[in-house]
LOFI-71907 format. One record per residue: z, y, x of N, C-alpha, C in turn; residue in one letter. Coordinates in steps of 0.1 Angstrom, whole numbers, plus 5000, padded with zeros to 4 digits. Example, Ala and Ser with C-alpha at 12.3 -4.5 7.8 and 13.67 -1.06 7.14 Angstrom:
<recs>
((5078,4943,5132),(5078,4955,5123),(5078,4967,5132),'A')
((5071,4978,5128),(5071,4989,5137),(5079,5000,5129),'S')
</recs>
This chain:
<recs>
((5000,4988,5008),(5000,5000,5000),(5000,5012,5009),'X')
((4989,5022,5002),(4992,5035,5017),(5004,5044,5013),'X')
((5012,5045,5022),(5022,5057,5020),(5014,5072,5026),'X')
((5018,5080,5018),(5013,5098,5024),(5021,5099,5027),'X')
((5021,5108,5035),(5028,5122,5045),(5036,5128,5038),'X')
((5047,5132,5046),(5054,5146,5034),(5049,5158,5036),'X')
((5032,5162,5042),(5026,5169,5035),(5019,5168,5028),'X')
((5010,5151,5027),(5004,5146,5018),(5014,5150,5005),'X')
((5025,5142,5001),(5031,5143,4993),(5036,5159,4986),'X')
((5038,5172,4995),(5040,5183,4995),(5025,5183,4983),'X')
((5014,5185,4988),(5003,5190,4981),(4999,5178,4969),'X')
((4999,5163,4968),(5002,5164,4954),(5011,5168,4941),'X')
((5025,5173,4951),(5034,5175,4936),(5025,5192,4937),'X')
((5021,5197,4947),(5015,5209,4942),(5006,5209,4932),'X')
((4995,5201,4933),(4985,5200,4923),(4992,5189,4915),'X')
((4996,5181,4911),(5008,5180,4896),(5009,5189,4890),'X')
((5020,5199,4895),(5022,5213,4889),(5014,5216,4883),'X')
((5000,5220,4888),(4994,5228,4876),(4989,5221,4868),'X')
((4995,5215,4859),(4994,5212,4850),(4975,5216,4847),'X')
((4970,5227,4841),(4961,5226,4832),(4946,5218,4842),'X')
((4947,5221,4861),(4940,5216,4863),(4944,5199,4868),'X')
((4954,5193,4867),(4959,5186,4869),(4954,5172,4853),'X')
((4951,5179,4842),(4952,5173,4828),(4934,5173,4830),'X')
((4932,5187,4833),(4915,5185,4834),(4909,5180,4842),'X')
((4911,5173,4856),(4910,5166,4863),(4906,5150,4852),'X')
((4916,5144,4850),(4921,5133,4844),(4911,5134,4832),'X')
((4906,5144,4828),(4900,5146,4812),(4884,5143,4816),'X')
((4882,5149,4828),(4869,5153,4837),(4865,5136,4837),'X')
((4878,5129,4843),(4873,5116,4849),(4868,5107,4838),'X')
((4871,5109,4827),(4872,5100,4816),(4859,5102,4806),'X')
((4857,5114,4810),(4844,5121,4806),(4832,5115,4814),'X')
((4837,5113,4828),(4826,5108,4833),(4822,5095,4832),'X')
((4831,5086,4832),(4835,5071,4832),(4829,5065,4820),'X')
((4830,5081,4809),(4822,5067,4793),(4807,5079,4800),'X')
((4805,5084,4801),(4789,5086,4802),(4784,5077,4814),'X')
((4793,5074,4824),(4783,5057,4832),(4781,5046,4825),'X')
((4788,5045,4815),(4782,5036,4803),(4778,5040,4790),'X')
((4765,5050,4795),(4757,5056,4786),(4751,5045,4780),'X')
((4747,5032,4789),(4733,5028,4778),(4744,5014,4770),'X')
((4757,5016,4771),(4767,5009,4761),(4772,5017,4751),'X')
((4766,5029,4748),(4771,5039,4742),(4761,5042,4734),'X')
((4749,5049,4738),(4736,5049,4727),(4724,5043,4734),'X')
((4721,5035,4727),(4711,5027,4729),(4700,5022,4719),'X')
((4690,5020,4719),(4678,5014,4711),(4682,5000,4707),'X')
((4687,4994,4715),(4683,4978,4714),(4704,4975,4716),'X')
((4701,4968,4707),(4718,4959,4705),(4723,4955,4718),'X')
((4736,4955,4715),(4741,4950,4728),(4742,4937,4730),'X')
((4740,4929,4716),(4743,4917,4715),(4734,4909,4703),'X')
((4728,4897,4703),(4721,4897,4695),(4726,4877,4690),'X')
((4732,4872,4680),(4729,4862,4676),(4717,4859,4665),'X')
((4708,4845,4665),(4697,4841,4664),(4697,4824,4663),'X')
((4701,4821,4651),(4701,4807,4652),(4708,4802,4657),'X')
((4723,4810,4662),(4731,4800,4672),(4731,4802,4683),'X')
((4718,4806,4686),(4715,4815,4702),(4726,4831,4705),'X')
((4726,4832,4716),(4733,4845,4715),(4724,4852,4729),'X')
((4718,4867,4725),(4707,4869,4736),(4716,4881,4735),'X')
((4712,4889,4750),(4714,4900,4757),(4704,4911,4758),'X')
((4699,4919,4753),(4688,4926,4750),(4689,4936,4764),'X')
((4704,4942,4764),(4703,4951,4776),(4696,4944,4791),'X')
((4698,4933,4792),(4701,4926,4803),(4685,4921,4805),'X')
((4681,4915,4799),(4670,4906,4794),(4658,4913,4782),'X')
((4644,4911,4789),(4632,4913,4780),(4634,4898,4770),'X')
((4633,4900,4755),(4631,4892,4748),(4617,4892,4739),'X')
((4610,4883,4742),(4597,4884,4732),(4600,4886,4720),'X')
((4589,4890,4712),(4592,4891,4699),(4591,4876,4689),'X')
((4583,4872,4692),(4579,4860,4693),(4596,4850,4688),'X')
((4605,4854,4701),(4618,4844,4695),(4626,4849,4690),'X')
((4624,4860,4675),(4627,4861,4665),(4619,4862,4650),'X')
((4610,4857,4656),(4602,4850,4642),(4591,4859,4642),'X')
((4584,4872,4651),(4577,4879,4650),(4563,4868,4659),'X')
((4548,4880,4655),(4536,4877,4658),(4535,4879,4671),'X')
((4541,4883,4682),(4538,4894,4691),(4543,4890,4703),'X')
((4539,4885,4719),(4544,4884,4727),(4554,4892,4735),'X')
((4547,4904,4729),(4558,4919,4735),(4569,4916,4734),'X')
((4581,4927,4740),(4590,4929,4739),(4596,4934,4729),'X')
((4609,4929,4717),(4612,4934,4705),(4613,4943,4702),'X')
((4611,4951,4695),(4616,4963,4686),(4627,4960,4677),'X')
((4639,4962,4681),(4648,4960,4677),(4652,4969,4662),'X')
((4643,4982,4664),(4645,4991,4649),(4636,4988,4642),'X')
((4628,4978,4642),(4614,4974,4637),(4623,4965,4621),'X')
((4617,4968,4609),(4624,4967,4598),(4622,4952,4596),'X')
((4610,4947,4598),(4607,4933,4596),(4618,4922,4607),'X')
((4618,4931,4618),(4624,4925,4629),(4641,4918,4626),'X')
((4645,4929,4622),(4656,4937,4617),(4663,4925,4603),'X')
((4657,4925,4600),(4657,4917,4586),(4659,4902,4591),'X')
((4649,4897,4599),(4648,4884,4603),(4657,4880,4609),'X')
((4665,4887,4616),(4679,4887,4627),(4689,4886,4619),'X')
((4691,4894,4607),(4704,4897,4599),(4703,4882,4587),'X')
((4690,4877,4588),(4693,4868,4581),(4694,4855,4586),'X')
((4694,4854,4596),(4697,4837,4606),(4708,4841,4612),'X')
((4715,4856,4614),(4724,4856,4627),(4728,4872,4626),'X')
((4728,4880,4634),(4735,4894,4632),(4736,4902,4642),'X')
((4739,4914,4644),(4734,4917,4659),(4745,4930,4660),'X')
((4750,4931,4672),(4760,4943,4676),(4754,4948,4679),'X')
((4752,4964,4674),(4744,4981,4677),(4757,4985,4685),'X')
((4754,4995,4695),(4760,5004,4701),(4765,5015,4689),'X')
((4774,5022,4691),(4784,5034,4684),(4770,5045,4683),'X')
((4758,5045,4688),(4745,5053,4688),(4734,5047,4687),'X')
((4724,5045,4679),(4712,5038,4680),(4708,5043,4687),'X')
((4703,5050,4693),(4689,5058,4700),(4693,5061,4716),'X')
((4685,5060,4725),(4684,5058,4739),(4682,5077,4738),'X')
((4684,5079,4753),(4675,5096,4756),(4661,5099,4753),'X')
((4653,5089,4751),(4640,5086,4754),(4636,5080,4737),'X')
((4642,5080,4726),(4641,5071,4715),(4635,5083,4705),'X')
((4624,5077,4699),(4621,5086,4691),(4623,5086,4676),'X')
((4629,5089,4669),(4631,5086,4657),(4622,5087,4642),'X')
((4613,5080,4637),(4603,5078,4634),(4606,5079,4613),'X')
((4617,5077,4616),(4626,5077,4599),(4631,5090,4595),'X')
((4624,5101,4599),(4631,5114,4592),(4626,5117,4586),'X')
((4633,5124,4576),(4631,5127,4563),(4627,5141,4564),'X')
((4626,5147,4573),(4623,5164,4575),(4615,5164,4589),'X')
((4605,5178,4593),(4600,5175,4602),(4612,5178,4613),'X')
((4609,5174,4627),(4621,5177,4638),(4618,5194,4637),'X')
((4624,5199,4652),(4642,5194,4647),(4652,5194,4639),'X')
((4651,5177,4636),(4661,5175,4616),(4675,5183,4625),'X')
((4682,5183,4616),(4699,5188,4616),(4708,5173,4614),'X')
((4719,5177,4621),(4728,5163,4620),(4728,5154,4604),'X')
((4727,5140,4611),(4727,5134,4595),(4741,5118,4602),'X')
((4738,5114,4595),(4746,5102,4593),(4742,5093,4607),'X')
((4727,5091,4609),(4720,5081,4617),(4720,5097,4634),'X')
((4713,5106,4631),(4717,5114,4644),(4725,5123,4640),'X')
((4738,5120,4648),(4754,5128,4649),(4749,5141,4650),'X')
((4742,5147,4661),(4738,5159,4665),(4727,5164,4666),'X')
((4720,5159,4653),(4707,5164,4652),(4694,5161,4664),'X')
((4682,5158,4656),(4674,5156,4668),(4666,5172,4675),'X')
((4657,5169,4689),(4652,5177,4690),(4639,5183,4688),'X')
((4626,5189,4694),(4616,5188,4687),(4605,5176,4689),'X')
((4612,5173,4694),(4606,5158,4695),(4608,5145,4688),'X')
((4617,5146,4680),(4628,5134,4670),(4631,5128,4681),'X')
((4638,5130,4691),(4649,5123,4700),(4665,5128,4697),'X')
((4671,5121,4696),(4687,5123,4692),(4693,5130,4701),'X')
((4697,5140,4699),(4702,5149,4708),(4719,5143,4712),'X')
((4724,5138,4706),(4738,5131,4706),(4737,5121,4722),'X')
((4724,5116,4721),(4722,5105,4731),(4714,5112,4748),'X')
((4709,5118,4742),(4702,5132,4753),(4717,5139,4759),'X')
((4729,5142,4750),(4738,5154,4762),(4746,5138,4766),'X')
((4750,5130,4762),(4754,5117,4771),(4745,5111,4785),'X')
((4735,5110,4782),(4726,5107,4795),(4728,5122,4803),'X')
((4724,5130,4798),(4724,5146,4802),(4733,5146,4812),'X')
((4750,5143,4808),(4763,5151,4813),(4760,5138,4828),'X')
((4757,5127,4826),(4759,5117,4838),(4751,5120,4849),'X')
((4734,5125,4846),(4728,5130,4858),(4733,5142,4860),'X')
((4739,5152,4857),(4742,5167,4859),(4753,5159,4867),'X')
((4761,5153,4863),(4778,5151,4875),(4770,5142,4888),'X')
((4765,5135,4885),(4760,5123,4894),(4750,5132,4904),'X')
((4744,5142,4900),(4733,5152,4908),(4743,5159,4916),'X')
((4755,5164,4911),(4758,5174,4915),(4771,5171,4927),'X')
((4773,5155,4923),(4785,5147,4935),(4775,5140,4946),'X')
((4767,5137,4942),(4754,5139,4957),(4753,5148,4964),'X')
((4746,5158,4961),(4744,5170,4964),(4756,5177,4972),'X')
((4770,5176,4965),(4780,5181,4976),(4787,5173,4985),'X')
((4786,5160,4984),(4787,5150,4995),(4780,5155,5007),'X')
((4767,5155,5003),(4755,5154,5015),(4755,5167,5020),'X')
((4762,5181,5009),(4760,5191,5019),(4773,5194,5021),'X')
((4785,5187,5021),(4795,5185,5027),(4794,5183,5041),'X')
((4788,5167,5043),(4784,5164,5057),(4775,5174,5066),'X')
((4763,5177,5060),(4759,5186,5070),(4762,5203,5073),'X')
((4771,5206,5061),(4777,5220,5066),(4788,5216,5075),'X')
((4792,5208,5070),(4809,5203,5084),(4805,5202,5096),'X')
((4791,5195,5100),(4788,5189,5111),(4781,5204,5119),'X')
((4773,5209,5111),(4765,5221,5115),(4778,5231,5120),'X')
((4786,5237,5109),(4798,5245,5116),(4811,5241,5127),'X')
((4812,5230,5127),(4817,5222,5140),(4809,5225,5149),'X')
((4796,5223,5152),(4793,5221,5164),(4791,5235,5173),'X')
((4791,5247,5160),(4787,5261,5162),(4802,5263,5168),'X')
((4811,5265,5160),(4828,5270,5162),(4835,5262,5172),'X')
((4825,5253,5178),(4838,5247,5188),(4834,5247,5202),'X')
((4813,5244,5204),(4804,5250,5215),(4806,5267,5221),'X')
((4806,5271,5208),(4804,5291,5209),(4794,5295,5217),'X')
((4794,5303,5219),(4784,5306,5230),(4770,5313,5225),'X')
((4757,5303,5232),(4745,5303,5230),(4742,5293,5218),'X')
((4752,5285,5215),(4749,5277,5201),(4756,5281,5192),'X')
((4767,5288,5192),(4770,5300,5182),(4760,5306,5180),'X')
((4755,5315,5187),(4744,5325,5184),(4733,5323,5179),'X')
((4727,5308,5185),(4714,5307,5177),(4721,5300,5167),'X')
((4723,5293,5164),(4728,5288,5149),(4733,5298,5141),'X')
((4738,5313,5141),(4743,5320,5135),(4729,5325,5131),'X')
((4717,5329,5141),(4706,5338,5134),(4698,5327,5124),'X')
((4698,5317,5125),(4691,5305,5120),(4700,5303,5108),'X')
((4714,5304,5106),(4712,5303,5090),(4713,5314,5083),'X')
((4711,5327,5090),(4711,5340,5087),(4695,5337,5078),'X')
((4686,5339,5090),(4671,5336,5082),(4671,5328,5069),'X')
((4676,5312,5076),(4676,5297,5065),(4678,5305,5050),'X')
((4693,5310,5051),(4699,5314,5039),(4693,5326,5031),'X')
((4686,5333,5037),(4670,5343,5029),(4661,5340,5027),'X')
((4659,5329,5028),(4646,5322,5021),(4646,5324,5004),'X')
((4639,5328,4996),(4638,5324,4983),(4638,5312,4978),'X')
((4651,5306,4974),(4649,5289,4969),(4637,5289,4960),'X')
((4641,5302,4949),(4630,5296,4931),(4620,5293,4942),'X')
((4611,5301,4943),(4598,5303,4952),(4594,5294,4959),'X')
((4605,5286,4967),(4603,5277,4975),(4599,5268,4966),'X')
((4611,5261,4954),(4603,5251,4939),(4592,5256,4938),'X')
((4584,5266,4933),(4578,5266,4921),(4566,5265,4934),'X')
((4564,5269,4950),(4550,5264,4953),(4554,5250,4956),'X')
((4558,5243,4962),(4565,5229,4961),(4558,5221,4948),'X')
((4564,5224,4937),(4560,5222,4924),(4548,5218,4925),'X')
((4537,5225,4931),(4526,5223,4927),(4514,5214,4933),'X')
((4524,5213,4945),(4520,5199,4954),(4525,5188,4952),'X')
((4538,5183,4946),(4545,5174,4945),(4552,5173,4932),'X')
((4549,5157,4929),(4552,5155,4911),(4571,5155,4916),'X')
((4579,5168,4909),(4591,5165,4909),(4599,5153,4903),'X')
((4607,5146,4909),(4622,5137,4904),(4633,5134,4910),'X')
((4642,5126,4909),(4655,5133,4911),(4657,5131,4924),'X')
((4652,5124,4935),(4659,5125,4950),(4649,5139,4953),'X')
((4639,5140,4949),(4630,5150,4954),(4635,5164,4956),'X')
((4641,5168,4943),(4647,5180,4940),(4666,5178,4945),'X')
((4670,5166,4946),(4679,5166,4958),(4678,5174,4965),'X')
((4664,5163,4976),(4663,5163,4987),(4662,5183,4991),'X')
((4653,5188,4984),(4649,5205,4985),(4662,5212,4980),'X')
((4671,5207,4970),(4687,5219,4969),(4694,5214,4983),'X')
((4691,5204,4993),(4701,5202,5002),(4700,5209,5017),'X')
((4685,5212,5017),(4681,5220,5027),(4689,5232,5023),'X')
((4691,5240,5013),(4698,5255,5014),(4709,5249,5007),'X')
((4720,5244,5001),(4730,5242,4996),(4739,5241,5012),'X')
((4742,5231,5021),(4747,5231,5025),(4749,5246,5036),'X')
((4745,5250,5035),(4752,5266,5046),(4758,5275,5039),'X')
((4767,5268,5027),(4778,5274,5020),(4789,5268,5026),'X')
((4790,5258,5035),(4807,5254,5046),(4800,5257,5057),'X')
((4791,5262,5063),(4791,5263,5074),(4803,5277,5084),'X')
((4804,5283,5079),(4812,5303,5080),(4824,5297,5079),'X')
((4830,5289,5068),(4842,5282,5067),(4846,5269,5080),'X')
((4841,5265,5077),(4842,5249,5092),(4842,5261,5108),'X')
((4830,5267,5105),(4828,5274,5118),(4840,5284,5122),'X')
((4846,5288,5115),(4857,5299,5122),(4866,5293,5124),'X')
((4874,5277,5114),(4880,5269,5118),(4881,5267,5131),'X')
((4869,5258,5133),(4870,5253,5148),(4872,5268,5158),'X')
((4863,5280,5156),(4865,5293,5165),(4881,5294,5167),'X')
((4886,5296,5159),(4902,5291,5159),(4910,5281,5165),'X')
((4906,5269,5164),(4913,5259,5170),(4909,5254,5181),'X')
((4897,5257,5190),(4894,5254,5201),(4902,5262,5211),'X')
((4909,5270,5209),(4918,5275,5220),(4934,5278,5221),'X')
((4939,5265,5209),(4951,5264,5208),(4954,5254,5217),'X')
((4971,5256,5219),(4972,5245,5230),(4968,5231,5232),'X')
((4968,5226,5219),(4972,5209,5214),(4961,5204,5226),'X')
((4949,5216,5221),(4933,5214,5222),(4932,5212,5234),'X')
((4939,5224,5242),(4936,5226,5258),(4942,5212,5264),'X')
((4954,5211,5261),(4961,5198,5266),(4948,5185,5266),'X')
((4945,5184,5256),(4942,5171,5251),(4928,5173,5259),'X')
((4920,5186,5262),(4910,5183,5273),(4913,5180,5288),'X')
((4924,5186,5285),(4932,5185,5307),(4930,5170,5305),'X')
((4936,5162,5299),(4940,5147,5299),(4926,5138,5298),'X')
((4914,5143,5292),(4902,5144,5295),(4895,5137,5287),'X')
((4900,5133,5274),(4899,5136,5266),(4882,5140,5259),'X')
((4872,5133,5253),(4857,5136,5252),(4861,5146,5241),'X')
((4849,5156,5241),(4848,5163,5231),(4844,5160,5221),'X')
((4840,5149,5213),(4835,5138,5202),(4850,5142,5193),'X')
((4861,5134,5205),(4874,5126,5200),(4879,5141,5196),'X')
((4878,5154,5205),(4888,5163,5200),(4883,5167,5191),'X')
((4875,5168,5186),(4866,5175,5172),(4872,5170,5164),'X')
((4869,5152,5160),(4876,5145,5150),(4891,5146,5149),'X')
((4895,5140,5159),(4913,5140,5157),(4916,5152,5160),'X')
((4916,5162,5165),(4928,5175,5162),(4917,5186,5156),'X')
((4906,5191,5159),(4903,5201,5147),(4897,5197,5134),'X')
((4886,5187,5135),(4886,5185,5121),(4891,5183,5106),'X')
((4906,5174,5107),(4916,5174,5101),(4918,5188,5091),'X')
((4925,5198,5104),(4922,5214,5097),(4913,5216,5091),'X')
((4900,5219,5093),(4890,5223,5089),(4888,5218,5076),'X')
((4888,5203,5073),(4888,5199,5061),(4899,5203,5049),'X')
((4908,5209,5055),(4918,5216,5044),(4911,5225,5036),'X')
((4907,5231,5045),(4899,5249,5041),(4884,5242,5032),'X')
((4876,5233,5037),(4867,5224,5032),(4869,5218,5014),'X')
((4875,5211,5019),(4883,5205,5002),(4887,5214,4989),'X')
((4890,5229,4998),(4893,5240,4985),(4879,5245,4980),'X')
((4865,5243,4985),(4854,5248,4984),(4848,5237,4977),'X')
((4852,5222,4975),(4841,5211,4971),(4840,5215,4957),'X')
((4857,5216,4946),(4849,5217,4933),(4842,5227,4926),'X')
((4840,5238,4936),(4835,5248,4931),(4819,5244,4939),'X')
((4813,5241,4950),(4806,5239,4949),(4795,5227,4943),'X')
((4804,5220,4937),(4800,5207,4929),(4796,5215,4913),'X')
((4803,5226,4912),(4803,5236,4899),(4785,5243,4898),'X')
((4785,5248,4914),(4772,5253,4917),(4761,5248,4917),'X')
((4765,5233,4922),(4750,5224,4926),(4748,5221,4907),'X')
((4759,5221,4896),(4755,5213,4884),(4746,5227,4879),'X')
((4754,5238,4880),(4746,5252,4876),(4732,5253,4879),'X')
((4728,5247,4891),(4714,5253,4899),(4708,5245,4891),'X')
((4707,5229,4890),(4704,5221,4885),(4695,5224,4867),'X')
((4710,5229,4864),(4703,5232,4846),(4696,5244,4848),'X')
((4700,5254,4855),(4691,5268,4858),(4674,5258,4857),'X')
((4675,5254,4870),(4659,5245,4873),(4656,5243,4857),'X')
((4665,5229,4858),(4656,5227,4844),(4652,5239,4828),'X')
((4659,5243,4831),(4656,5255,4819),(4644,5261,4823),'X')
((4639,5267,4834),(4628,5273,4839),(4616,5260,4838),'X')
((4617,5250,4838),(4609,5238,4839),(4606,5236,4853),'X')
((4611,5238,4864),(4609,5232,4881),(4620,5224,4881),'X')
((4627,5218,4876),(4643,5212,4871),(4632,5192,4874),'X')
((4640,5183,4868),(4636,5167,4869),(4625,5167,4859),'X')
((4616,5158,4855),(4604,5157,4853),(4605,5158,4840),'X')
((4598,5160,4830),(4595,5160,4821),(4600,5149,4809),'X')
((4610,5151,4797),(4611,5137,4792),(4630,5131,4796),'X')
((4635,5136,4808),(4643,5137,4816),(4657,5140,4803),'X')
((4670,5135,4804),(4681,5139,4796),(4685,5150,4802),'X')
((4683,5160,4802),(4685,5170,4806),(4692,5182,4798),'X')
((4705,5185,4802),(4711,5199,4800),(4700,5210,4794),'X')
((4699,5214,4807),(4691,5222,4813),(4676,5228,4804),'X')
((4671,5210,4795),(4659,5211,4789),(4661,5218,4775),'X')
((4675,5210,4769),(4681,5213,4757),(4682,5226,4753),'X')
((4689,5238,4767),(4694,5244,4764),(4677,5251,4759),'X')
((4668,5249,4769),(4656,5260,4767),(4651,5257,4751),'X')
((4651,5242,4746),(4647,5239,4737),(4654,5244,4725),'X')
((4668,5248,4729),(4674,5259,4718),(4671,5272,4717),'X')
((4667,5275,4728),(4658,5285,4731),(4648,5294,4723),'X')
((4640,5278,4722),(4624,5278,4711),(4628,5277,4697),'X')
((4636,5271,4698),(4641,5266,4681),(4653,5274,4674),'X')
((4653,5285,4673),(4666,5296,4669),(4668,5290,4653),'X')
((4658,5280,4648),(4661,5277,4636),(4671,5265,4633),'X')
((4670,5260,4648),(4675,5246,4650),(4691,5253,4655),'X')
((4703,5258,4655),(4711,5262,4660),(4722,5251,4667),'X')
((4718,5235,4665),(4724,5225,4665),(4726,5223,4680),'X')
((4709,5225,4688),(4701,5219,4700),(4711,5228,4714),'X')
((4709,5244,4709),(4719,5252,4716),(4734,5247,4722),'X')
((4740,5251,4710),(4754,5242,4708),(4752,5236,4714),'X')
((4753,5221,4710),(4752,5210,4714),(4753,5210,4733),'X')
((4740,5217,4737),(4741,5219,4749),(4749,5227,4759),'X')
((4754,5240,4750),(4763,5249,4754),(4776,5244,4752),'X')
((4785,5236,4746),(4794,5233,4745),(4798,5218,4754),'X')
((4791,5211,4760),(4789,5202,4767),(4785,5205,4784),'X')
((4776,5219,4783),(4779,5223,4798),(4792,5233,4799),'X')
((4796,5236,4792),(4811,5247,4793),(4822,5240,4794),'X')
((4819,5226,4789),(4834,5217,4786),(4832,5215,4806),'X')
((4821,5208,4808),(4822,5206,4820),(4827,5210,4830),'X')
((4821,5226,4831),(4821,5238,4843),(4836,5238,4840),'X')
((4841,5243,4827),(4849,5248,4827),(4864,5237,4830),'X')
((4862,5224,4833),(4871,5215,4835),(4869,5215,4851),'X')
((4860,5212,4859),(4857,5219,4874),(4866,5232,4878),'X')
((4862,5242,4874),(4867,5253,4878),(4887,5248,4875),'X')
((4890,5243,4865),(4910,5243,4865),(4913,5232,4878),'X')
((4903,5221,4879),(4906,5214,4890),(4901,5221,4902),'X')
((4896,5228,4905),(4891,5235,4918),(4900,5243,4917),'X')
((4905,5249,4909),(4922,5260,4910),(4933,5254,4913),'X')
((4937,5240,4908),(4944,5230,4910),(4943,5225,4930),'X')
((4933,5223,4933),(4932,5220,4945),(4937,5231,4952),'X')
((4931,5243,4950),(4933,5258,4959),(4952,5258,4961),'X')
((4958,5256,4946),(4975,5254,4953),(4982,5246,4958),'X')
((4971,5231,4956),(4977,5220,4962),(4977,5224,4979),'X')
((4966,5230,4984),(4964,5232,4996),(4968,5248,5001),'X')
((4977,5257,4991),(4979,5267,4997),(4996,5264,5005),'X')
((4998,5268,5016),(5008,5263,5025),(5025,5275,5021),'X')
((5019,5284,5012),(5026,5292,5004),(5038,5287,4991),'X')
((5031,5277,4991),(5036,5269,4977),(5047,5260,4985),'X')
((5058,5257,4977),(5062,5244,4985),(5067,5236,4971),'X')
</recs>
């Protein structure tokens, strides 16, 4: 079992304390946990299907149509009415708490899209008769899942990049200081939108391009760390004794540096989800079709008659951000040395 430190221990009863980011933390997680079992949550095709005795797996497994009494080698349509019928009368079948996948188009409305909430879509569809209920669940999992990529990876390379500046100094201070001076004036949009037109966007792609300028938001933080700690004693000692400069980076300044690091992750995990629906709203965002935030919100946009599509999306990205930011305030006391 690991035991913490009694400053480990100091900084979680800190962040305990605050209670609101401490409850939204915990609220955040649980939120995330049922959207990674999005496609157990709304889905097209049953989760479970008896058939004569047989018991099939629809998620898991392509089932012909063919082995439930249909003409058709294809794969079942599980909303298909003839289908439907044939199943409920030899056997029975468990639906997800949602029929409709992000991608499902709803073919039984009684009004043209976008219908308003009914019994079969919770939250109304959009202009496309796709269930919007099933669109902000897929939605919320790539927006967190994009956006804990994204600050991992520009975790690592701003830590590594401002280490090597704050602890060298010098001529590798300097040029690394004018290089993310320039890097960091580059126009991102601009950068997407000619990009865009070379290369079909999806989701490592548009990663890959927020991670080139995302990460030199820790670099100014890591870097003055180390400018700091390269000339305290621990440091000096531990070179006399001779000691590689690998080892001193990791074991005595790194450590620090990641204090000051960790108070910046959930706010920029806040950023990377923001840029993200920004993109998609403008359409340089994930490809077309995509559960997207970002697409919804534009699509409430178009549809001021539809007031459902808005909502829906605005109250789902706000719950988010706004549970991020109490836990990013939560971390800032766990780690201020003021608190005890």
């Amino acid at each position: 079992m690991m035991t913490l430190s009694p400053i480990q221990r100091r900084r979680f009863e800190n962040f305990r304390r605050n209670r609101r980011g401490y409850w939204s933390l915990w609220l955040f997680l649980i939120l995330f946990a049922v959207s990674l079992c999005a496609e157990l949550i709304a889905n097209d095709k049953p989760l479970l299907v008896s058939y004569e005795g047989e018991l099939y797996l629809p998620l898991i497994e392509k089932i012909p149509e063919e082995t439930f009494g249909g003409f058709l080698p294809t794969e079942t349509d599980y909303r298909d009415d003839f289908i439907r019928e044939e199943i409920n009368s030899k056997g029975w079948m468990l639906w997800p708490p949602v029929r409709f996948s992000y991608d499902t188009v709803n073919y039984n409305l009684d009004q043209p899209s976008p219908a308003p909430p009914s019994a079969d879509n919770w939250l109304g569809t959009d202009d496309q008769a796709r269930d919007v209920a099933a669109r902000v669940i897929y939605g919320f999992r790539i927006s967190v899942l994009f956006g804990l990529i994204l600050t991992i990876l520009s975790c690592i390379v701003g830590v590594a990049v401002g280490a090597l500046q704050g602890y060298y100094g010098g001529k590798v201070d300097l040029l690394g200081q004018r290089f993310v001076e320039i890097w960091s004036g580059l126009p991102v949009l601009f950068v997407l939108i000619i990009l865009s037109a070379f290369i079909k966007p999806n989701f490592w792609w548009l990663l890959g391009i927020m991670l080139l300028f995302s990460w030199i938001a820790l670099v100014d933080v890591v870097r003055a760390e180390f400018l700091r700690a390269r000339n305290l004693e621990y440091v000096k000692a531990a070179r006399a004794l001779g000691l590689g400069n690998r080892k001193i980076m990791f074991r005595h300044i790194l450590p620090n540096a990641m204090v000051a690091t960790l108070t910046f992750l959930p706010f920029i995990l806040t950023s990377a989800i923001t840029m993200l629906t920004s993109l998609d709203f403008l359409g340089f965002g994930l490809p077309p079709g995509s559960p997207s935030l970002g697409e919804l919100i534009s699509q409430g946009k178009e549809n001021l008659h539809a007031p459902w599509l808005g909502i829906s999306a605005f109250v789902s990205l706000a719950l988010m951000l706004t549970l991020l930011v109490f836990v990013g305030e939560a971390v800032r006391d766990a780690f201020d040395p003021r608190k005890n």
